[in-house]
C-alpha positions in Angstrom: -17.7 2.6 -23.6 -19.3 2.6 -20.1 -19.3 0.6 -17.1 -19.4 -3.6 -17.2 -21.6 -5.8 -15.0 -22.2 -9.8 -14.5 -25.4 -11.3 -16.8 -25.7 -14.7 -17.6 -24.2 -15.9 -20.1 -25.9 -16.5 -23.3 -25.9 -19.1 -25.8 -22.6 -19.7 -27.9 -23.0 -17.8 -31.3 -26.1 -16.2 -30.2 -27.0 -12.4 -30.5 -26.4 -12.2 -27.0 -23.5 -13.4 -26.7 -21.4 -11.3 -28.8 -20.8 -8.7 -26.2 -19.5 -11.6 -23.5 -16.7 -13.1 -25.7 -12.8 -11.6 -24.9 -9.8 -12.3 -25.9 -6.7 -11.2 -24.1 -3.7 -9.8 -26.4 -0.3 -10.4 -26.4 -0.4 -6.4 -25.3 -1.5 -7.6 -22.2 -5.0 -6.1 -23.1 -8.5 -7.5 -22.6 -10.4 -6.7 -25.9 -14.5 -7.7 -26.0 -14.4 -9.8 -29.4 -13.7 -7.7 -32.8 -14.2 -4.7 -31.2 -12.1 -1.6 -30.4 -13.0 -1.7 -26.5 -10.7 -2.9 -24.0 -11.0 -3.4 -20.3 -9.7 -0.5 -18.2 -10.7 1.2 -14.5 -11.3 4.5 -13.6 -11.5 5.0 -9.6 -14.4 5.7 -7.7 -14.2 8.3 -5.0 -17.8 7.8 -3.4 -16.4 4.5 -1.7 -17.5 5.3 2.2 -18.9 2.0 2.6 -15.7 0.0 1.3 -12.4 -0.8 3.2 -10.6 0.9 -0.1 -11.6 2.6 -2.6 -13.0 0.7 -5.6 -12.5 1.4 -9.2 -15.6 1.1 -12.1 -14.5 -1.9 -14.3 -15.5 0.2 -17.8 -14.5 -0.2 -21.6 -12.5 2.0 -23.3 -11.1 2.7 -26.4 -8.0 0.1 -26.9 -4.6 1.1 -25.8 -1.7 -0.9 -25.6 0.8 1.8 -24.1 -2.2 2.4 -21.2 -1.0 0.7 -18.0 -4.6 0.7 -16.6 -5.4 -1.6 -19.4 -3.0 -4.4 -18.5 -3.9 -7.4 -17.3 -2.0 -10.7 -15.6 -4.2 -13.7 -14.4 -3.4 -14.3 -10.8 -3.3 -17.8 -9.5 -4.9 -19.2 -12.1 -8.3 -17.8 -11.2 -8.4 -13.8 -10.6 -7.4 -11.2 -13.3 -5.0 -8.2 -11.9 -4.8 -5.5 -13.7 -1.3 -4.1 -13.2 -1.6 -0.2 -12.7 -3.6 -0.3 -9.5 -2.4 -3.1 -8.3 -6.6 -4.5 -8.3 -8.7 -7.2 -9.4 -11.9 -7.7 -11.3 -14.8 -8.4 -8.4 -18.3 -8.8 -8.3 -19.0 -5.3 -5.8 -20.7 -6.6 -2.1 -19.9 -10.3 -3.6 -22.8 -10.3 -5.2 -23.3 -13.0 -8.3 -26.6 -12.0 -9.8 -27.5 -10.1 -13.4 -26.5 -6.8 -13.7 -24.5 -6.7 -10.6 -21.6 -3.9 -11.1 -17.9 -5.7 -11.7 -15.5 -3.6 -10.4 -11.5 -3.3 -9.3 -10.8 -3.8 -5.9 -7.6 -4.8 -3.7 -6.8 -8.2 -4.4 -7.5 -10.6 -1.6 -4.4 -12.6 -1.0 -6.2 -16.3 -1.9 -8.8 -15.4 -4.7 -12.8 -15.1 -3.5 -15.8 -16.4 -5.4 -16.4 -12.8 -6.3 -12.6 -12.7 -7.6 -12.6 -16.1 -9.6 -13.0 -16.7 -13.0 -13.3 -19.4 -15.2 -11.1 -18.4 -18.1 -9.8 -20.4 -21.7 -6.9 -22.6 -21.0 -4.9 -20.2 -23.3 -4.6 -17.7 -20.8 -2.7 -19.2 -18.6 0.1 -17.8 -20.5 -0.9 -14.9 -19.0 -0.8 -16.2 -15.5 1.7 -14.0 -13.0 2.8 -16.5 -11.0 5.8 -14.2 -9.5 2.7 -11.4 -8.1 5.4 -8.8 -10.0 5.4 -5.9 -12.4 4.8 -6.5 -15.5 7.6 -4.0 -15.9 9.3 -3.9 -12.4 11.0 -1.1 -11.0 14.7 -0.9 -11.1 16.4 -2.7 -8.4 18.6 -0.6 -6.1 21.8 -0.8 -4.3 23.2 1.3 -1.7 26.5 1.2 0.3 25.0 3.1 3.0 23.1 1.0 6.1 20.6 3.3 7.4 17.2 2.5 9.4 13.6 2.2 8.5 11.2 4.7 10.5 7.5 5.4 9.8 5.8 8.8 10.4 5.9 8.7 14.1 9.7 8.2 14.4 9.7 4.3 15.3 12.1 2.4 13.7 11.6 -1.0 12.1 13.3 -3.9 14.3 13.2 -7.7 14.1 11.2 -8.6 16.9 13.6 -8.6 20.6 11.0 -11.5 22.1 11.2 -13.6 18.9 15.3 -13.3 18.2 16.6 -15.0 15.7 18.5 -18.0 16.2 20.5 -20.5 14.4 18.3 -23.1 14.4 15.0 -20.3 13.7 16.2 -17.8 11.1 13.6 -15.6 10.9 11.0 -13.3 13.0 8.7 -11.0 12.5 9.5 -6.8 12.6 8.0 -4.7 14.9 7.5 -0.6 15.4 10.8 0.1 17.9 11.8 3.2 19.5 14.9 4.2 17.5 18.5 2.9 19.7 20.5 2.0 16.6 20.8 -1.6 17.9 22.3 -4.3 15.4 17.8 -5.1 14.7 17.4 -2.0 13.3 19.8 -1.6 11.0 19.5 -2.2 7.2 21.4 -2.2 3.6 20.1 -2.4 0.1 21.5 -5.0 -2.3 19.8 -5.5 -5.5 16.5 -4.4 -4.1 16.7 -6.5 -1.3 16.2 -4.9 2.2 18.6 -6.9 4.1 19.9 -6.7 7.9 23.0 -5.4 8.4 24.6 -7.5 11.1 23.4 -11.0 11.9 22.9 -12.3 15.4 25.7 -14.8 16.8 26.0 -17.7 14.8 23.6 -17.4 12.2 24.8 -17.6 8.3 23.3 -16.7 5.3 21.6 -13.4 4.6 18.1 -12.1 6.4 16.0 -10.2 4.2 12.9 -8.2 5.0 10.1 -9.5 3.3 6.1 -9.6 3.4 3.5 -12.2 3.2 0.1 -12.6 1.6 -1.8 -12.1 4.9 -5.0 -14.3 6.1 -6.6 -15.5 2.5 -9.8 -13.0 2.7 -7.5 -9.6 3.7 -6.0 -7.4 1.2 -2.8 -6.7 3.3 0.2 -8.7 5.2 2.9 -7.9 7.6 6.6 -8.0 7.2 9.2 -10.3 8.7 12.6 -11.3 8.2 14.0 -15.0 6.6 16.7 -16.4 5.0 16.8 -14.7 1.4 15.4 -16.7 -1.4 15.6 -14.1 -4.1 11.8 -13.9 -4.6 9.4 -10.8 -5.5 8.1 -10.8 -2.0 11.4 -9.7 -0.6 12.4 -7.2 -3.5 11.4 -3.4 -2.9 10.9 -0.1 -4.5 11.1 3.3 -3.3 9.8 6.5 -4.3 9.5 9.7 -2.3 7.6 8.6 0.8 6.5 5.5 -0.5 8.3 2.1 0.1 6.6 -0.5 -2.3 6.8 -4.4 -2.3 7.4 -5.5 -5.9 5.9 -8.2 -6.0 2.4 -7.9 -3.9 2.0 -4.1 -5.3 1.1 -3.5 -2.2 3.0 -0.3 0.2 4.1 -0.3 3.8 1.9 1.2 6.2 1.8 2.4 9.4 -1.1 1.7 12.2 -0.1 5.5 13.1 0.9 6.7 16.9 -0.1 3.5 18.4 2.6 1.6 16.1 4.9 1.1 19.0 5.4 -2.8 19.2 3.3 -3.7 16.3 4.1 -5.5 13.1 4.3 -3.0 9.7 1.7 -4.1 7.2 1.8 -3.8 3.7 -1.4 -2.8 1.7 -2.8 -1.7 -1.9 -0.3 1.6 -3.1 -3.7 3.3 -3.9 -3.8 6.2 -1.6 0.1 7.0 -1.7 1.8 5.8 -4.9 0.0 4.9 -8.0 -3.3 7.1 -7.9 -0.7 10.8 -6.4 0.4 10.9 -10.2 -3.1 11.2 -11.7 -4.4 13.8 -8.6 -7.0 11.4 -8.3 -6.2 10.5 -4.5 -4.5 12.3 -2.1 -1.8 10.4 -0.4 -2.4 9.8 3.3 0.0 10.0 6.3 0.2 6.5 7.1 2.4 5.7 4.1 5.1 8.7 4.9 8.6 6.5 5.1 11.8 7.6 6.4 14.9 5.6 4.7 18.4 6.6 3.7 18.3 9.1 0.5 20.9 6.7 -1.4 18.3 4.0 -1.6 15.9 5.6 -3.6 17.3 5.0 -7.6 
């Protein structure tokens, strides 16, 4: 076991090289040549000078039924391991020997300190959907109900941006609650859809969230014409409403939401790491939705 870090790499077949050579398994596991170690994470809580908390990329003894030792290869360049939602980095973006690789949010276009050359073979691996490896079910509800963060603002589609005909889509913003047609929501299939669409428009809207700028670890959510993809499919649990396909949580920019766009980032602090104690969950991600939605 213990904690992995960058080194050059070493001649083929050379003593050194025997503890740089992996394989990923059909398991979804990364295992260091013949050995028994795999590559897992265990979070680090002394993470003051980070954005998020950061997880120790270590090895571990192989287990195949151990989420936290599943791995999908994310655009062809970064590797996601699917638990937390993070992805193998050099910490500070530092490339030199010995440097500490670690887990961290994925950034929504892969880094130099999140890209990896890796063996053509893996790209079997490669989770071109951003989803599960084994999704959450997908709900539906016959109840339309509204969307409220912790403060008691509702989610709207944005009143300056409307949606038109000939522009089917806007951006949602932090409303105060007036049950207008904007702020009203059903659940098909996982799908957040709205309820009511404006005059003349066709087709259903569904509430959806993109990648953000390329260097962030979060995005914002906006309504479009369904397409069916993982971006627009949505999990919830407790408090927690979860994007399946970034892994990534709505948020809330707290009592000064009013007008602003919802964002979604890494689950971290109020879904995945509440099971293990490890984290507390924090207010920001305290949702209010209808009680049939959750499945």
């Amino acid at each position: 076991g213990g904690n992995v870090v960058l080194y050059t790499c070493a001649e083929p077949g050379s003593e050194g090289s025997k503890n740089q050579n992996w394989a990923i398994r059909n398991d979804y596991t990364i295992r260091m040549g013949l050995t028994e170690f795999c590559l897992g994470l265990k979070m680090n809580l002394k993470t003051s000078n980070f954005n998020y908390p950061y997880a120790n990329l270590t090895l571990v003894k192989c287990d195949s039924s151990s989420a936290e030792q599943k791995w999908t290869i994310q655009d062809g360049v970064a590797i996601r391991n699917e638990y937390y939602g993070y992805c193998i980095d050099a910490m500070a973006g530092i490339l030199e020997d010995n440097q500490p690789l670690i887990g961290y949010p994925c950034h929504s276009q892969p880094r130099d300190n999140q890209r990896w050359m890796l063996p053509d073979s893996w790209s079997c691996f490669d989770d071109t959907t951003f989803g599960d490896l084994d999704p959450p079910p997908e709900c539906t509800s016959d109840i339309v109900g509204t969307l409220k963060n912790q403060d008691g603002y509702c989610f709207g589609t944005n009143i300056e941006s409307p949606i038109t005909p000939s522009n089917p889509w806007t951006w949602v913003t932090y409303q105060e609650c007036d049950g207008s047609a904007g702020q009203n929501w059903r659940l098909e299939y996982g799908q957040i859809m709205i309820d009511k669409n404006p005059d003349g428009v066709t087709g259903s809207l569904c509430l959806a969230t993109d990648g953000g700028d390329p260097g962030l670890s979060f995005g914002w959510l906006y309504v479009h014409e369904c397409t069916g993809k993982s971006d627009e499919r949505w999990y919830f649990e407790g408090s927690i409403m979860r994007n399946n396909g970034f892994v990534r949580c709505v948020g809330s920019k707290g009592e000064d939401a009013l007008g602003q766009t919802p964002t979604t980032e890494p689950c971290l602090f109020g879904y995945r790491n509440t099971t293990n104690n490890e984290l507390p969950p924090v207010k920001n991600f305290n949702m209010t939705y209808p009680a049939d939605w959750q499945c």
